[in-house]
N, C-alpha and C positions, 0 to 999 in steps of 0.2 A: 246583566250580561247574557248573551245566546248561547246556547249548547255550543261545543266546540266543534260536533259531528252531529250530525241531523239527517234525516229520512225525508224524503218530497216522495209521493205516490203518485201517478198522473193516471189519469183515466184513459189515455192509450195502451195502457199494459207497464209503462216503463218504471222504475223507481230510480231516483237518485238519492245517492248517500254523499250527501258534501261534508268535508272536513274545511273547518272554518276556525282556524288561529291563525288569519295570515299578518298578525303581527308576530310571530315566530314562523313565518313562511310554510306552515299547516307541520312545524314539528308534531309529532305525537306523543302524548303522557300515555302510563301504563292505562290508567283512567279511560283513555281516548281510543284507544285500544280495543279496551271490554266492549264499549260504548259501538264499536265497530262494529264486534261479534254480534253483540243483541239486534241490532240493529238486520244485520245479515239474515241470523234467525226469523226477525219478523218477515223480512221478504222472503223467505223462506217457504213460509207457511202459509202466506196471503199466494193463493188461487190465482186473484187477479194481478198478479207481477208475474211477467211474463222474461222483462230482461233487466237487469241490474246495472246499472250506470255509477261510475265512482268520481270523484271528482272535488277538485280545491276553492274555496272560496279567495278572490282578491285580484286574481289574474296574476299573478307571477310565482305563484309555486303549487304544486299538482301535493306531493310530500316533501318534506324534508326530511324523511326519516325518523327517528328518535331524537325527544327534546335530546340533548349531549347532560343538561343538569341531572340526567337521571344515574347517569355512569360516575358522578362525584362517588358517591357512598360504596363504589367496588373494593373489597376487599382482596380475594386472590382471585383466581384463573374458573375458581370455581363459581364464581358469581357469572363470570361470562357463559356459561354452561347455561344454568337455571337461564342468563336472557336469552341467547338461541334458542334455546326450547320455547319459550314463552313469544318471541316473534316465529320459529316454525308453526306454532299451532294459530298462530293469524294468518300467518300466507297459506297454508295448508288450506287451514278454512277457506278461502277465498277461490282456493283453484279447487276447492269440491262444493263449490255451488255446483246444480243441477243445471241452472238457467243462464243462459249464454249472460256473459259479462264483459263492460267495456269500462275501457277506463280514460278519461278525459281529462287530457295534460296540457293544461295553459300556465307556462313557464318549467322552474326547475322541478325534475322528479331524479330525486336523489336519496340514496341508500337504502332505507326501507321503502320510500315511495318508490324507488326502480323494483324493488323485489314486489312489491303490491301491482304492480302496474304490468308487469311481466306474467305473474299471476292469471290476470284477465284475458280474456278472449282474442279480445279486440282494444288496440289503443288507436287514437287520435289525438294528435295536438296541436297546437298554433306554430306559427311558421318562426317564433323566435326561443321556443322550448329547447332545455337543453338535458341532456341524461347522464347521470356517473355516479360515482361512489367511490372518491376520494378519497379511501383510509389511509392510505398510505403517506398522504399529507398532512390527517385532521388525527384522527384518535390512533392511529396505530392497531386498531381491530382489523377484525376479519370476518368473512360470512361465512356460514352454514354451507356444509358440501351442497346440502341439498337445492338451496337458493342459487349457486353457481351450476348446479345441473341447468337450471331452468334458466338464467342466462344463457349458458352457452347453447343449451338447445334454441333460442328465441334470436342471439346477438351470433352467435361464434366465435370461437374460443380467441383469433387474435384481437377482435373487438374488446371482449371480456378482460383479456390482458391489459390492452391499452387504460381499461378506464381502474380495475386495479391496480395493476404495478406500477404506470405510469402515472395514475391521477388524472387522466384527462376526461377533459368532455366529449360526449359524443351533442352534432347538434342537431335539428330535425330534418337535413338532407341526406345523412349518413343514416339514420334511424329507416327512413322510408328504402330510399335506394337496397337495404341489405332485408326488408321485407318485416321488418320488427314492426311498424309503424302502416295500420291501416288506411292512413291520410294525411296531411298535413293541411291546415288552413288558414285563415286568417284568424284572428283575435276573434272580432265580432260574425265570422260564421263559426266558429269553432261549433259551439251549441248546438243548433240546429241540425249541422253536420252529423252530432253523435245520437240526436234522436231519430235522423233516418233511418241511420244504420240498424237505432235499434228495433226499428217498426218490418224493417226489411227481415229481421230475427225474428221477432214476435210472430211473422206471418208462417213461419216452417215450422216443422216438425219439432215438439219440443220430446220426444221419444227417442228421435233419432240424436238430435244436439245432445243430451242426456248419456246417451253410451257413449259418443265419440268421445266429448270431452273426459270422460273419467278414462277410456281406452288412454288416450295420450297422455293422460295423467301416470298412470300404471307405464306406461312406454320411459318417461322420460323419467318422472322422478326414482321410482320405485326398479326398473329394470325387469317390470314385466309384462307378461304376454297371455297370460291367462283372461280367459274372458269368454267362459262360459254361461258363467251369470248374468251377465251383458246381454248374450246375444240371448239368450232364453226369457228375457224380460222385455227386451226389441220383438222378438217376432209371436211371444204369447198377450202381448197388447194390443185392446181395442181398437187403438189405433191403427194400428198394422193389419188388421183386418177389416177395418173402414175402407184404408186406402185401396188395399188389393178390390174389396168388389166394387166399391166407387170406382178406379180405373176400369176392370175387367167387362164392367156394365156398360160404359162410354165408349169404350174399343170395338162392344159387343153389335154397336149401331151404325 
């Protein structure tokens, strides 16, 4: 049997992390989870990964969320606790990668895969993909303040409502149209589509992509605004001083 989550490296710069149970349409075990983080980590620290691609194996579901078998054994209010926390520090993670991050949705991205995929930088998906998070029909839970921050900043709030209170789907014309949705495509360019994108990342600034993303991280989730660290690590980098006399020299002729 294949690993359920897997790592591809490509010699362009890009990495993909596929999650591959789509006979549970890529539900995820706590297992599947870790397997995420390490995985995260290694691109992480490999030099030559430039942009991080996420994405479901089978073609009809990006995530589905958590297996639901894992919520049999809930005891009180306080088990739900311990797993918010436990899925905060996987989206968490995901939205403090360094490196621009896309996430590639061919079919349903539903409850944890909407909160993972919202996470990301940049989504794309096929033109018959649908989005939501249905509690209110299926288990009677709820999400994290913090994961409906990062909704409403990404969907807004009467969106967010619909697909909470009401249970609905949102499907990939309503996605793109409200700017949630980098693209939309067919099935078989879906792919393709998303390693442009990611070469078009790979070719910029990874100093600059670096501050903004954690800026707007601090902006949205966190509610703040501090960011002298940021910009002291922006303008005392190599980089930042390449560019200046590289420009300044070209200009100079």
């Amino acid at each position: 049997m294949s690993e359920p989550v897997t790592l591809i490296i490509h010699s362009s710069g890009a990495a993909e992390i596929v999650i591959d149970r789509p006979e549970r349409h890529n539900a995820m075990t706590l297992d599947m989870y870790e397997s995420l983080l390490t995985l995260i980590a290694q691109c992480e620290q490999n030099s030559g990964v430039r942009c991080i691609l996420f994405r479901g194996a089978g073609g009809k579901s990006f995530i589905a969320g958590t297996d639901i078998t894992y919520f049999k054994d809930f005891r009180d209010g306080r088990d739900g606790i311990v797993y918010e926390a436990f899925v905060e520090r996987v989206i968490d993670t995901v939205e403090r990668i360094a490196k621009p991050t896309i996430a590639v949705i061919d079919g349903w991205a539903v409850g944890g895969g909407l909160a993972l995929a919202t996470a990301c930088d940049f989504r794309l998906c096929s033109d018959t993909s649908r989005f939501g998070a249905p509690i209110a029909k299926t288990l009677s839970n709820t999400l994290s303040s913090r994961n409906l921050a990062r909704l409403q900043a990404a969907l807004g709030v009467p969106r967010v409502k619909k697909m909470l209170l009401l249970a609905e789907y949102l499907g990939a014309p309503e996605v793109l149209e409200c700017g949630y949705m980098y693209g939309v495509f067919a099935q078989d360019a879906l792919q393709d589509a998303a390693h442009a994108l990611a070469q078009r990342l790979i070719a910029l600034s990874p100093v600059t992509q670096k501050a903004v993303k954690e800026s707007l991280r601090r902006i949205v989730v966190e509610q703040r605004l501090d960011d002298d660290d940021l910009i002291e690590e922006v303008y005392g980098s190599a980089r930042f001083r390449d560019a200046v006399l590289a420009f300044t020299s070209g200009s100079s002729k």
